[in-house]
KOLLUMVEX-69852 format. One record per atom (N, C-alpha, C): residue number from 1; residue in three letters; x, y, z. Coordinates in steps of 0.02 Angstrom, whole numbers, plus 50000, padded with zeros to 5 digits. Layout:
N
nr, rest, x, y, z
NUM, ALA, X, Y, Z .
...
% end
This chain:
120
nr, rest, x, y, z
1, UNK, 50432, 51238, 49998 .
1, UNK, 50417, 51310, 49994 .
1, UNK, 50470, 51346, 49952 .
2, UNK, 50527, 51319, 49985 .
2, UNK, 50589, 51358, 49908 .
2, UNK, 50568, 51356, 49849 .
3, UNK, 50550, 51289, 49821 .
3, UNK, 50535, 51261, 49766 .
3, UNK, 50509, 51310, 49736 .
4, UNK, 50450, 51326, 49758 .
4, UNK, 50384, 51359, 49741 .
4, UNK, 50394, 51429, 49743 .
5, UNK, 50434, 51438, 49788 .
5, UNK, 50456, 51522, 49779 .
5, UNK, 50506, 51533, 49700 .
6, UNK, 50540, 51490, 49679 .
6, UNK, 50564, 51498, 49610 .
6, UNK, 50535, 51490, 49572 .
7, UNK, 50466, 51444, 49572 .
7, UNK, 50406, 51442, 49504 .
7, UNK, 50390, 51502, 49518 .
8, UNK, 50356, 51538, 49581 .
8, UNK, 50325, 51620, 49571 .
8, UNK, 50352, 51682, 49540 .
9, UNK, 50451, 51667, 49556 .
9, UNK, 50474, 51701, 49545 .
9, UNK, 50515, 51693, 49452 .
10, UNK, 50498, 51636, 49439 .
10, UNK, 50495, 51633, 49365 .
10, UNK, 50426, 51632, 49336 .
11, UNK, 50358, 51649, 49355 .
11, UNK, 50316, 51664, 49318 .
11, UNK, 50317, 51754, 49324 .
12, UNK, 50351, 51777, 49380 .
12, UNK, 50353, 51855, 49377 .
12, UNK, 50406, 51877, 49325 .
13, UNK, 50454, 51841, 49304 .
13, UNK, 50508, 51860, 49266 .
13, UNK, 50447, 51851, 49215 .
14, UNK, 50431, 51804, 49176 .
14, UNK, 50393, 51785, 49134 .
14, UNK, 50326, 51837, 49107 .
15, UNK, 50310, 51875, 49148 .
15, UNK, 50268, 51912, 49150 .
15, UNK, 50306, 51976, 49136 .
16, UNK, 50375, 51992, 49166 .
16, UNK, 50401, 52079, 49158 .
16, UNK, 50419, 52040, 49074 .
17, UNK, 50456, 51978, 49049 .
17, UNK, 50473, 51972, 48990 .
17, UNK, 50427, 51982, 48934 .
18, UNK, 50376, 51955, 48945 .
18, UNK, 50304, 51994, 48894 .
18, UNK, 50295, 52048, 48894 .
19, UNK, 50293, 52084, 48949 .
19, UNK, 50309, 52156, 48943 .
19, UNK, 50348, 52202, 48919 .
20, UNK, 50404, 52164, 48899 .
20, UNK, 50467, 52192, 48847 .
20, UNK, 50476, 52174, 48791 .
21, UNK, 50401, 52133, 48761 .
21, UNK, 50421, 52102, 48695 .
21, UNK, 50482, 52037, 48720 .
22, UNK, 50499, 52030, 48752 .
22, UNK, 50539, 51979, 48748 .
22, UNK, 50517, 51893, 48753 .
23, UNK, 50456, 51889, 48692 .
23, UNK, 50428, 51834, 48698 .
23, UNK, 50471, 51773, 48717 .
24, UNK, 50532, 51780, 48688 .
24, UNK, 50585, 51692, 48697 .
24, UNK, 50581, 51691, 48799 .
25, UNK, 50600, 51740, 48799 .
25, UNK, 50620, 51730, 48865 .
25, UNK, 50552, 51723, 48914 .
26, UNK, 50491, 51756, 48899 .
26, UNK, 50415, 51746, 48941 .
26, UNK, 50415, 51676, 48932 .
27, UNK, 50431, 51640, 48885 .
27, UNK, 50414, 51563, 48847 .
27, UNK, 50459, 51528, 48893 .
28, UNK, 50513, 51543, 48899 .
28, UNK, 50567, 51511, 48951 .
28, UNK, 50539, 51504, 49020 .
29, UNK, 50519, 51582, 49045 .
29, UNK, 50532, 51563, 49129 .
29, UNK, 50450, 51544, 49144 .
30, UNK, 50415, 51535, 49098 .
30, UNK, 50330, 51519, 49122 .
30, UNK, 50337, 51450, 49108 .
31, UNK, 50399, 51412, 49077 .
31, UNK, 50403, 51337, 49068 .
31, UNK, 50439, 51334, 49133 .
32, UNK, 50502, 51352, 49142 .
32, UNK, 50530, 51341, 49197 .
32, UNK, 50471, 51352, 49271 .
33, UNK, 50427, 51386, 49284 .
33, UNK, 50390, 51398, 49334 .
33, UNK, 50345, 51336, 49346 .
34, UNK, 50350, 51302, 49287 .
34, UNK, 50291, 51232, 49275 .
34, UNK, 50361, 51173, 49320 .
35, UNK, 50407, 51197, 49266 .
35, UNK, 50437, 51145, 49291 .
35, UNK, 50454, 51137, 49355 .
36, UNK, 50466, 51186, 49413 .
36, UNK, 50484, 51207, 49460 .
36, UNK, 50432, 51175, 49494 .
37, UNK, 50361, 51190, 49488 .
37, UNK, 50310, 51150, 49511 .
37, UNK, 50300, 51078, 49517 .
38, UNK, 50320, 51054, 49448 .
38, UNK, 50326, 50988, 49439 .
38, UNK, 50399, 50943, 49505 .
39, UNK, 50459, 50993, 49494 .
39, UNK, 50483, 50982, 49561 .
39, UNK, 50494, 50974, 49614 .
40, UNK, 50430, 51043, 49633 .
40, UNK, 50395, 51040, 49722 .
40, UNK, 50365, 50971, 49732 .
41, UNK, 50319, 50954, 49674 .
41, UNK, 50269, 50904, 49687 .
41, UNK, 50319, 50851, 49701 .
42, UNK, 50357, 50835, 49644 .
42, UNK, 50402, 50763, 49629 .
42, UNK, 50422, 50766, 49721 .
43, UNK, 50440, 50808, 49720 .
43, UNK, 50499, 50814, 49810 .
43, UNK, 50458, 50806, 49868 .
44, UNK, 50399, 50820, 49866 .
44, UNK, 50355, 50770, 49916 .
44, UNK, 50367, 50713, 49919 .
45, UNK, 50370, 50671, 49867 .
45, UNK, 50360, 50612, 49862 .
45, UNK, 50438, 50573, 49877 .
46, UNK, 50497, 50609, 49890 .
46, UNK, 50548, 50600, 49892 .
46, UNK, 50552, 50566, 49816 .
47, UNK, 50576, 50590, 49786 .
47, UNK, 50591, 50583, 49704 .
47, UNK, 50629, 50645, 49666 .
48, UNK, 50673, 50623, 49634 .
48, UNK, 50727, 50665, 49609 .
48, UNK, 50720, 50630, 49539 .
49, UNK, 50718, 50687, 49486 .
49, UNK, 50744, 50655, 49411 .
49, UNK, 50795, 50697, 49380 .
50, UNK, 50832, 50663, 49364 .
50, UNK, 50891, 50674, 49320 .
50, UNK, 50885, 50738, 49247 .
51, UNK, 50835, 50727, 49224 .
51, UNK, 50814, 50764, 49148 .
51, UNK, 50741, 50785, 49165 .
52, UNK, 50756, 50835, 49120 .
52, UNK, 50652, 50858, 49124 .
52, UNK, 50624, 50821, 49105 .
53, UNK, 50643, 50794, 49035 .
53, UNK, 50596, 50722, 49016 .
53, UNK, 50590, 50694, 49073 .
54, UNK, 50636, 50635, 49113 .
54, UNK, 50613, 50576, 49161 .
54, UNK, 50567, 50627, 49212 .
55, UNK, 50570, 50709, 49246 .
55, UNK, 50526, 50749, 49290 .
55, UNK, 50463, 50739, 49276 .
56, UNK, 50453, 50741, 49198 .
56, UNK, 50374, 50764, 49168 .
56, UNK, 50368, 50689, 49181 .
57, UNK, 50407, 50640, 49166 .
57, UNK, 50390, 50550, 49152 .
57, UNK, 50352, 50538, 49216 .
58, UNK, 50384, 50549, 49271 .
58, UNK, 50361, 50543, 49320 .
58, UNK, 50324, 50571, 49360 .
59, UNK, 50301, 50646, 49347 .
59, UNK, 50236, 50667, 49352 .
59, UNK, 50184, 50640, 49333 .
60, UNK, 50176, 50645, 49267 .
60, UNK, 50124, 50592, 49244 .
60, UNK, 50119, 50537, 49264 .
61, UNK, 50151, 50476, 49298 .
61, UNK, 50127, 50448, 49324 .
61, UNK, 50118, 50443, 49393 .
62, UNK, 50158, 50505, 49445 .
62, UNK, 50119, 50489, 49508 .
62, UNK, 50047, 50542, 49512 .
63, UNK, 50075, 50591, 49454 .
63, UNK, 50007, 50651, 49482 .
63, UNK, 49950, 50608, 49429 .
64, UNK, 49962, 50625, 49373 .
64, UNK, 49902, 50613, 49323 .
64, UNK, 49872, 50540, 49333 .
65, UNK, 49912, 50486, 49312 .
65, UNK, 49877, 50439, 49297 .
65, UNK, 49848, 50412, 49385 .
66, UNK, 49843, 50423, 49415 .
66, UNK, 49805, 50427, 49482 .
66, UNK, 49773, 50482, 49499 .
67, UNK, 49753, 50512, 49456 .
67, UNK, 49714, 50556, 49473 .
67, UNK, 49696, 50588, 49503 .
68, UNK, 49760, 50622, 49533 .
68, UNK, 49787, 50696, 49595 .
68, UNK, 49773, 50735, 49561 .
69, UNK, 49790, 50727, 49508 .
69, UNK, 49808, 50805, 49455 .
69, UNK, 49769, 50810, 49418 .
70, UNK, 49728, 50854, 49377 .
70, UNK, 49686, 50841, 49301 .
70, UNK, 49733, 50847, 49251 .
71, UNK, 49714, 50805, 49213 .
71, UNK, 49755, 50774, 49156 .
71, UNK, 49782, 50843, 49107 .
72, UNK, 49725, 50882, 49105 .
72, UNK, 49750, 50954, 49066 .
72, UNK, 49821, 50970, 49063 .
73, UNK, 49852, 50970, 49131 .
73, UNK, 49903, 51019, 49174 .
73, UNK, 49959, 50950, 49148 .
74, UNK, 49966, 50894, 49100 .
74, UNK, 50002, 50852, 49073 .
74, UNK, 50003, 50881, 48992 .
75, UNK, 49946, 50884, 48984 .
75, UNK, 49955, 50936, 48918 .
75, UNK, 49998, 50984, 48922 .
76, UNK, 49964, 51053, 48970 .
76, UNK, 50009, 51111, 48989 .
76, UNK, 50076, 51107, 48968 .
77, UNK, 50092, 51058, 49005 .
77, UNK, 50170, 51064, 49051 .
77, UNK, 50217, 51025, 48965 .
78, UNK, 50167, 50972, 48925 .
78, UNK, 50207, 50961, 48883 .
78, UNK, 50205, 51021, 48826 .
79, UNK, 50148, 51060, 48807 .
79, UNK, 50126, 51099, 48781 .
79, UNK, 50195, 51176, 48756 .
80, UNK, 50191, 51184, 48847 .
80, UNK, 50240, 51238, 48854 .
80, UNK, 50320, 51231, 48854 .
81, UNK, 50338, 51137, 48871 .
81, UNK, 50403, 51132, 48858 .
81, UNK, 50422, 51128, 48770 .
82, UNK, 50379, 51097, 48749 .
82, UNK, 50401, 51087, 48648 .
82, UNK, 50411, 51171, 48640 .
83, UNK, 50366, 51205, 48677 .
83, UNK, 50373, 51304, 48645 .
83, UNK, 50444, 51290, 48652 .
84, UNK, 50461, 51307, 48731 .
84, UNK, 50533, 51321, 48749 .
84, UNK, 50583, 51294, 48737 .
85, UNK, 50568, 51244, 48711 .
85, UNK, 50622, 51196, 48662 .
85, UNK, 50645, 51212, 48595 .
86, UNK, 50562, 51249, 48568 .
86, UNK, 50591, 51273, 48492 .
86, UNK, 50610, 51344, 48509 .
87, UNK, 50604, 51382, 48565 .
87, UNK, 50651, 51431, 48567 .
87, UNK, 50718, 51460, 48593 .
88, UNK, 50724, 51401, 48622 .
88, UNK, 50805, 51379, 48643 .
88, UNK, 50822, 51343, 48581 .
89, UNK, 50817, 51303, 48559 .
89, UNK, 50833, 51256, 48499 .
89, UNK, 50825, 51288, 48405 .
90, UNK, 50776, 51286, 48400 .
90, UNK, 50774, 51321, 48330 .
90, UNK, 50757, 51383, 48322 .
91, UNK, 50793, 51398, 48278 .
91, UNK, 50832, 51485, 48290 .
91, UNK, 50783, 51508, 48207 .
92, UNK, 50731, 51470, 48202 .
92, UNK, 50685, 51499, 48145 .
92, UNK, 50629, 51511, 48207 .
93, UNK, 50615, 51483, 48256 .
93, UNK, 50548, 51501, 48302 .
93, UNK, 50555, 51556, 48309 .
94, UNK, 50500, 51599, 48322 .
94, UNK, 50504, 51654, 48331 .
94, UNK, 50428, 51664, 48369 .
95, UNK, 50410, 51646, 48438 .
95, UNK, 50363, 51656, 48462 .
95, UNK, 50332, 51724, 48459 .
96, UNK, 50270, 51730, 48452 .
96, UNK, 50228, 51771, 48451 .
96, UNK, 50206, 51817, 48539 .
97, UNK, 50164, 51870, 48528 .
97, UNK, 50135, 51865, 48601 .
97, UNK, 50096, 51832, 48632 .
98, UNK, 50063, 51828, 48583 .
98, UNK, 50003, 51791, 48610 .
98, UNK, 50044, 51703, 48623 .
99, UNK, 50088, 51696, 48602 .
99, UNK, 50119, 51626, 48613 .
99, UNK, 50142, 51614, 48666 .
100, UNK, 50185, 51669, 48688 .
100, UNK, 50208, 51684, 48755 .
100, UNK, 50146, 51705, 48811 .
101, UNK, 50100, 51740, 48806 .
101, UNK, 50041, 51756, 48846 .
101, UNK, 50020, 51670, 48859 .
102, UNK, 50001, 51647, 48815 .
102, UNK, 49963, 51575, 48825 .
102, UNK, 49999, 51526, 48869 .
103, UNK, 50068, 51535, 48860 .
103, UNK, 50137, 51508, 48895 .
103, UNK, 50135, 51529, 48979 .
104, UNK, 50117, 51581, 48979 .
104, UNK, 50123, 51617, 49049 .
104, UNK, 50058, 51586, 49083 .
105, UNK, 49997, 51613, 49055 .
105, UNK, 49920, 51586, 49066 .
105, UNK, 49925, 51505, 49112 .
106, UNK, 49959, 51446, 49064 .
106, UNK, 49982, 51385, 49082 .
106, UNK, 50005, 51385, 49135 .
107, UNK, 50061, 51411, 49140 .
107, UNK, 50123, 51412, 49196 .
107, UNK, 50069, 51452, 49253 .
108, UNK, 50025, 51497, 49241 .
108, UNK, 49999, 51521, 49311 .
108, UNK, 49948, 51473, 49334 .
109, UNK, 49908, 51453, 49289 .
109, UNK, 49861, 51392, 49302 .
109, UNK, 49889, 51330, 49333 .
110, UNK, 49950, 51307, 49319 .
110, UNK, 49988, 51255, 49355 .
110, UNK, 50016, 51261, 49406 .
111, UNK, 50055, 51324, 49418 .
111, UNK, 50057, 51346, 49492 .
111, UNK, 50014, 51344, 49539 .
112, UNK, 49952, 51382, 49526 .
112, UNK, 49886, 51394, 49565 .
112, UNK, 49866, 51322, 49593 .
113, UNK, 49855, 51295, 49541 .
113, UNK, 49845, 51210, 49562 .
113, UNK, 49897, 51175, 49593 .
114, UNK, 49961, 51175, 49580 .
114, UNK, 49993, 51133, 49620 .
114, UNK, 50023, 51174, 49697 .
115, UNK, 50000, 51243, 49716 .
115, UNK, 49996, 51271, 49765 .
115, UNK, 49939, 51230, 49801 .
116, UNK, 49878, 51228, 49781 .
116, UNK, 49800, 51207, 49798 .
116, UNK, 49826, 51128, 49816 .
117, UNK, 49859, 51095, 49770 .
117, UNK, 49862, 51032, 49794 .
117, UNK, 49910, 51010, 49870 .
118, UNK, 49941, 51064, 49879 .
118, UNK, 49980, 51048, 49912 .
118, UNK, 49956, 51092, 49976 .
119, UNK, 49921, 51137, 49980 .
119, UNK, 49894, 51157, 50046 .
119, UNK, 49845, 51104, 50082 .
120, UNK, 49812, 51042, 50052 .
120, UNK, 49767, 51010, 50061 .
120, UNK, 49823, 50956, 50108 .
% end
């Protein structure tokens, strides 16, 4: 439940950051809110990863490739980390709104679902 209270509370940051034009930062905390998710889930399972890479590595294979999860929300989650990578990382990105909106959209769709998966 902690977990999950920091994905909500980084898709709300994520949401006042679009609202300020501050696309880098909506792009940040709507990845972080995925990732946060991806954490709740991993921590059911008693599983800890070191890097976001080995987090997402290992999502995909206990959620996706068994077929807990729909495969989409593996897209998503890689989708929205390459954004937040080129806007922490390369200082020519310059996300758009609509880049950041689509970013947020993800991050709420992955929450919703991995809330849903986990009330079951």
């Amino acid at each position: 439940e902690k977990i999950l209270r920091e994905a909500e509370d980084s898709l709300l940051n994520a949401e006042y950051n679009l609202k300020g034009n501050w696309n880098k930062a909506a792009v940040n905390r709507a990845y972080y809110c995925m990732f946060y998710c991806v954490t709740a889930l991993l921590h059911t399972q008693q599983i800890s990863a070191k890097t976001h890479q080995g987090a997402h590595l290992k999502f995909r294979e206990m959620y996706i490739k068994t077929g807990m999860m729909p495969p989409e929300m593996a897209e998503s989650l890689r989708v929205v980390f390459e954004m937040r990578q080129s806007c922490d990382y390369d200082f020519e990105f310059d996300p758009t709104g609509e880049d950041a909106k689509s970013a947020i959209e993800g991050a709420r769709d992955f929450l919703e679902t991995t809330k849903n998966y986990l009330k079951r």
